[in-house]
C-alpha positions as CSV (number, residue, x, y, z in Angstrom):
1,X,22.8,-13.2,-8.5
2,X,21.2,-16.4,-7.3
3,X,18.4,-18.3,-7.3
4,X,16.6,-21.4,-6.0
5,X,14.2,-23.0,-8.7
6,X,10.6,-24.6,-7.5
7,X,8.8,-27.3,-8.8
8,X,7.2,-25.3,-11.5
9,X,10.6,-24.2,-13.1
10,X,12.0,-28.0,-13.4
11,X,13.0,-28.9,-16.8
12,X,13.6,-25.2,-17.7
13,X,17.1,-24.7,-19.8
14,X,19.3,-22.3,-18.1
15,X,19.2,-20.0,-21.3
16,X,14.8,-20.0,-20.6
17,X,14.7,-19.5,-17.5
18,X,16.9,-16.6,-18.0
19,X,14.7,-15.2,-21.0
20,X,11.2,-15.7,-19.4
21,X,11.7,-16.4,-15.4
22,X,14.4,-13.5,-15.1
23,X,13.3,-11.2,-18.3
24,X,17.2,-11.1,-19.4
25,X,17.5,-10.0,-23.2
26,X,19.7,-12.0,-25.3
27,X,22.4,-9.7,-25.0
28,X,22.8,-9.9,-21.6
29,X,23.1,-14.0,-21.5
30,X,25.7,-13.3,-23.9
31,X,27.5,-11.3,-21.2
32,X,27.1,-13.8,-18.7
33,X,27.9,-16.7,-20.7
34,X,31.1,-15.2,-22.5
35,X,32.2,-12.9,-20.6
36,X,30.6,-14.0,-16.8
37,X,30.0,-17.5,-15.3
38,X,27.0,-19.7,-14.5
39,X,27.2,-22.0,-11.7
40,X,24.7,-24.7,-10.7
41,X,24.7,-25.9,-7.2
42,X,28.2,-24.4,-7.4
43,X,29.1,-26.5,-10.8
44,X,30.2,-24.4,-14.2
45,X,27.7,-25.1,-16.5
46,X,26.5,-23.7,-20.2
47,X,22.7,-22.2,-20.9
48,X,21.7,-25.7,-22.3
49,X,21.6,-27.2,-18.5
50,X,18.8,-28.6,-17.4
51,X,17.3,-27.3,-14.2
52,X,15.5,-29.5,-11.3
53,X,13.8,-28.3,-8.3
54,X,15.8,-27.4,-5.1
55,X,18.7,-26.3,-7.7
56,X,20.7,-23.2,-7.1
57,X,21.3,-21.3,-9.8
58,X,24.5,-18.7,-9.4
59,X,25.3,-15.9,-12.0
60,X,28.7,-13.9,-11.7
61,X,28.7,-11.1,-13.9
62,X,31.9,-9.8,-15.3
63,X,33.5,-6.0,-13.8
64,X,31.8,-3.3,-15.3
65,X,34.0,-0.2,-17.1
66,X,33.3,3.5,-17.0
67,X,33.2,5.4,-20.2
68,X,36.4,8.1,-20.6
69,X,33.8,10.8,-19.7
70,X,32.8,9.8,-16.8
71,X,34.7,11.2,-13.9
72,X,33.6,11.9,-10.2
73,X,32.3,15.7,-9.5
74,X,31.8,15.6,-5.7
75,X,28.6,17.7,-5.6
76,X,25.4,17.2,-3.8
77,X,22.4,14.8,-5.2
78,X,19.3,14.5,-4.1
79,X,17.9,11.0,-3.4
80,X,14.3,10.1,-3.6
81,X,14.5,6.1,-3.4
82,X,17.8,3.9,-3.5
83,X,18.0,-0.1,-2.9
84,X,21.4,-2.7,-4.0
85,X,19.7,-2.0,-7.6
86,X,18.3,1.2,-8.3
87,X,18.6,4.6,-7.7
88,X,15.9,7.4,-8.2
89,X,17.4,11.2,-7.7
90,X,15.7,14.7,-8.1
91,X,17.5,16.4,-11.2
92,X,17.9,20.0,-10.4
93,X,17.1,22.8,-13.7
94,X,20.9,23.7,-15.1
95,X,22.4,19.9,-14.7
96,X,22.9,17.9,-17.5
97,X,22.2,14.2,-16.8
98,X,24.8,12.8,-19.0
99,X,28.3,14.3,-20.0
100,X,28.6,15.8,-23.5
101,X,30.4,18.2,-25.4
102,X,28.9,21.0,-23.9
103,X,28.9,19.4,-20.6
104,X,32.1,17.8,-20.0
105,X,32.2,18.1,-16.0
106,X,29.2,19.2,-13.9
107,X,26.7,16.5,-14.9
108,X,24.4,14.7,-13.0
109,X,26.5,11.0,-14.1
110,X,29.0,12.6,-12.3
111,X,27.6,13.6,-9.6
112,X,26.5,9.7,-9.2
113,X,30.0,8.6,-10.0
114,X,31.3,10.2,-7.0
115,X,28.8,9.0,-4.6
116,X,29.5,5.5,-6.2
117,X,32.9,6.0,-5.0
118,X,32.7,7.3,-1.5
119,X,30.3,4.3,-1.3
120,X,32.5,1.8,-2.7
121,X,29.5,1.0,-5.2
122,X,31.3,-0.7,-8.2
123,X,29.1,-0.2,-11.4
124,X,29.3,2.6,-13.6
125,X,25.9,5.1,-14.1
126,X,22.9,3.7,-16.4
127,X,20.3,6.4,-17.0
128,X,17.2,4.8,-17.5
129,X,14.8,7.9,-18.0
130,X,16.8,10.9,-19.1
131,X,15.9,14.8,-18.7
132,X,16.5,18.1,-20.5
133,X,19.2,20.1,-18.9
134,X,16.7,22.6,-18.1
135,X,14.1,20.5,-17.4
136,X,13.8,19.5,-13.3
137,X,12.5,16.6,-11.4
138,X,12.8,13.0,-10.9
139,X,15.5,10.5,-13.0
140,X,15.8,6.6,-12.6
141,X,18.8,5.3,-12.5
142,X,19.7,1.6,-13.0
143,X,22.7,0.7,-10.7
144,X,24.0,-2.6,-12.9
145,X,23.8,-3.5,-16.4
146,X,21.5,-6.5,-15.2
147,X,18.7,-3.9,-13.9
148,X,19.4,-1.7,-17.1
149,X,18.3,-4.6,-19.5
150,X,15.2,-5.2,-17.6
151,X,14.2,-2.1,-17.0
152,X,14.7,-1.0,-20.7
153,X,12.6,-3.5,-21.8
154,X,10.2,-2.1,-19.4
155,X,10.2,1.1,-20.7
156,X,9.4,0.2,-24.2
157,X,6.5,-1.7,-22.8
158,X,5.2,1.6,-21.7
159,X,5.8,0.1,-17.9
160,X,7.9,3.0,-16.8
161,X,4.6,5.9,-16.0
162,X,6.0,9.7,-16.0
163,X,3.9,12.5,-14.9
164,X,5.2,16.3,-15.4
165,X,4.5,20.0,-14.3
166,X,4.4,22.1,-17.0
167,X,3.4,26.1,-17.0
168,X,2.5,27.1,-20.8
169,X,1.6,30.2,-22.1
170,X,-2.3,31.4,-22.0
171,X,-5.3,29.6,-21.8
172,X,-5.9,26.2,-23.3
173,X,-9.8,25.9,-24.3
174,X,-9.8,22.4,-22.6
175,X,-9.8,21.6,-18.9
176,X,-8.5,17.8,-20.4
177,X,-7.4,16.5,-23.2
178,X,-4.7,14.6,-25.3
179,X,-2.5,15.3,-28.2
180,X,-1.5,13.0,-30.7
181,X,0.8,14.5,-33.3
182,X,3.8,12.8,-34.6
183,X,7.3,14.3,-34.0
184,X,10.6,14.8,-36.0
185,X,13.5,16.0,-36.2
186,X,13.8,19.9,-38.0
187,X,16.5,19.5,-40.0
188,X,17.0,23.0,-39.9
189,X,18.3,22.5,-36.3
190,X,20.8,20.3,-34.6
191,X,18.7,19.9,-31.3
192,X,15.2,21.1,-32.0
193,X,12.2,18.3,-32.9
194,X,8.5,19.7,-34.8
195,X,5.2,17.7,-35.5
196,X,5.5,16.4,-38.9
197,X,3.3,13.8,-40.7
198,X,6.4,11.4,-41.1
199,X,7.8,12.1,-37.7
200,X,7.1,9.1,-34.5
201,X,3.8,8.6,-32.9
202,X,3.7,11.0,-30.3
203,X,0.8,11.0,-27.4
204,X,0.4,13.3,-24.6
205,X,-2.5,13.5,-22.0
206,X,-2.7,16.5,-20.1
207,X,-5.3,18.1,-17.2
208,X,-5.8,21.7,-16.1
209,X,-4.5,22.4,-12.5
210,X,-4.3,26.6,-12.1
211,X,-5.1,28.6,-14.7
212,X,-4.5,32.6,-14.7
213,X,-5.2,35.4,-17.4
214,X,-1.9,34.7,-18.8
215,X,-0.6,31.0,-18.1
216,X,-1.6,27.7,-17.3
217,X,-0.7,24.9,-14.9
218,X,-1.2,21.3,-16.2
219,X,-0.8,18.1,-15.1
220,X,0.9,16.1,-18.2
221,X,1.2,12.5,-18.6
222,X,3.1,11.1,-21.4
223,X,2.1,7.8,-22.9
224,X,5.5,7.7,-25.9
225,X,8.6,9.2,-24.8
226,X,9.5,11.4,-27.7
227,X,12.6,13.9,-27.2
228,X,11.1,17.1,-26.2
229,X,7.9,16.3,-26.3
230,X,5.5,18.0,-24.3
231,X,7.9,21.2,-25.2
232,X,7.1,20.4,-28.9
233,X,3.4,19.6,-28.2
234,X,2.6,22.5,-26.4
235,X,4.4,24.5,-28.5
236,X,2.4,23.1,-31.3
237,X,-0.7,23.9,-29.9
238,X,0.2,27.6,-29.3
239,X,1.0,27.5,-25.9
240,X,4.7,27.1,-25.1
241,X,5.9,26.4,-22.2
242,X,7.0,29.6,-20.4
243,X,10.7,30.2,-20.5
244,X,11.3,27.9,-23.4
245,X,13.5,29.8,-25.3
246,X,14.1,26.9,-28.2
247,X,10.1,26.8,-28.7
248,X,8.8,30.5,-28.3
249,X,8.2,30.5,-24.6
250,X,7.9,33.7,-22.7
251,X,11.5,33.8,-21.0
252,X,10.6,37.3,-18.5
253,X,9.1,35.5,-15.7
254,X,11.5,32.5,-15.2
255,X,14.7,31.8,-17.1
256,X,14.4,27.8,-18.2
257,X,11.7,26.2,-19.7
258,X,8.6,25.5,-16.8
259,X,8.7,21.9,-16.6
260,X,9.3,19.7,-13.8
261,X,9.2,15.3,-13.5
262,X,6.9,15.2,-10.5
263,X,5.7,11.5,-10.3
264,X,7.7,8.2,-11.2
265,X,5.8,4.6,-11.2
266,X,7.6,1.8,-12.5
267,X,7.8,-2.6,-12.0
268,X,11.0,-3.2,-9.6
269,X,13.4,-4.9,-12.4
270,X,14.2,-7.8,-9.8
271,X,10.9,-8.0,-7.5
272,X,8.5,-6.9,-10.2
273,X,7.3,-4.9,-6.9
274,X,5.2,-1.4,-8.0
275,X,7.6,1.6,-6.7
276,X,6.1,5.3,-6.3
277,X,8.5,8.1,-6.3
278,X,7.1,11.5,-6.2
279,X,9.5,14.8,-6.1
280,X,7.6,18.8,-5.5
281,X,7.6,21.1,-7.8
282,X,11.4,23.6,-7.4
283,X,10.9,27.0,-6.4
284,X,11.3,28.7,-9.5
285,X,8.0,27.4,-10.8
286,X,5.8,27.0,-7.3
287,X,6.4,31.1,-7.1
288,X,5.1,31.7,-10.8
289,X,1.8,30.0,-9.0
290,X,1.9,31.6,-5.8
291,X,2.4,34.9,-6.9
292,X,-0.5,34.5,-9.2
293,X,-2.6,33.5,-6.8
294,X,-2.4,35.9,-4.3
């Protein structure tokens, strides 16, 4: 990475330019000074430089390593947005985005590994928004560990805007209308989450789209990023999403829980740039609609 600094960034220490100019956490200037190198107008030089205007400041990051699970499954992906930085993909139901002990092979990192390879893209996979297995729609993917940091930092800002499908079970009273009820862990259960008083703040927003005699369409914006979520909000409210088998969704009319990432908004990590990504809803859930309807 490089960089030429203007009049307003003279006097700056390398190490504060880096933290405010360039958003890097302190973590990742420890990579770069330990384990990378920093080069002004092509001289090594430590975080405490000095910087003047017209100065070039050079970063080399050191190799990055794949984890042991992480092995290239040449299968298709679908890509919604890609630049030298990130990489935005459409996550089909059934994939799971990272490998596990339940899913050792076909995973979605693996999918990208491959493509990495065939196009001699060096980095290894950082998920920046993750998705259930069964769960559909758009994922962001940061391509280096430079892009990660920032756009992790972004995220906990509540930068990174998500907006889902979702087809619940019956009627919901409101056309609008947010839920705000904390979520833990059931420690019953390995993998489920409930509201409870001492869980994490949980908010989600949601808006009618189609309703029916038996199910609902909404529109569903989440303002935390709790795991499971709206599945666990919904749920809590009495309608479950349909298909969701963990949280008492009806599973006759479509085998995986109806949810779907539709809508992605989120600050470029280098150019600060707004990108939009938007992905339609699969088939599985657009025919639980259509059929409805007509």
């Amino acid at each position: 990475m490089k960089w030429t600094i203007t009049k307003q960034q003279e006097g700056m220490l390398v190490r504060n330019y880096l933290h405010s100019v360039r958003a890097f956490s302190r973590s990742m200037v420890k990579v770069v000074k330990f384990e990378g190198a920093i080069l002004l107008n092509d001289d090594p030089v430590s975080v405490k430089a000095k910087l003047a205007e017209g100065d070039v400041l050079e970063l080399h990051f050191p190799p990055e390593e794949r984890g042991p699970h992480l092995h290239p499954v040449d299968r298709p992906i679908v890509i919604l947005y890609e630049d030298e930085d990130v990489l935005v993909l459409n996550k089909p139901a059934g994939l799971a985005t990272i490998p596990s002990i339940h899913h050792l092979e076909d995973t979605l990192s693996n999918r990208i590994i491959a493509y990495y390879n065939k196009e001699n893209i060096s980095y290894t996979v950082h998920i920046v928004t993750r998705l259930d297995v069964d769960t559909s729609g758009i994922v962001l993917i940061a391509k280096h560990r430079l892009a990660h940091s920032i756009l992790s930092s972004t995220q906990e800002k509540g930068q990174i805007r998500r907006t889902y499908k979702a087809i619940v079970s019956g009627r919901i009273a409101d056309s609008n209308g947010t839920i705000a009820a904390p979520i833990g862990r059931n420690y019953d259960s390995l993998i489920e989450r409930q509201v409870t008083p001492d869980g994490r703040e949980a908010i989600t927003h949601y808006q009618v789209e189609v309703e029916t005699p038996d199910y609902t369409l909404l529109d569903v914006r989440l303002e935390t990023g709790r795991t499971h979520q709206i599945r666990v909000h919904f749920s809590y409210l009495g309608h479950p999403l349909l298909g969701d088998h963990l949280y008492g969704g009806e599973r006759s009319l479509i085998d995986r829980q109806a949810l779907h990432c539709t809508s992605l908004v989120f600050p470029h990590p280098m150019s600060g740039e707004e990108i939009v990504v938007n992905a339609e809803m699969p088939e599985d859930m657009v025919r639980l609609i259509t059929h409805e309807k007509s």
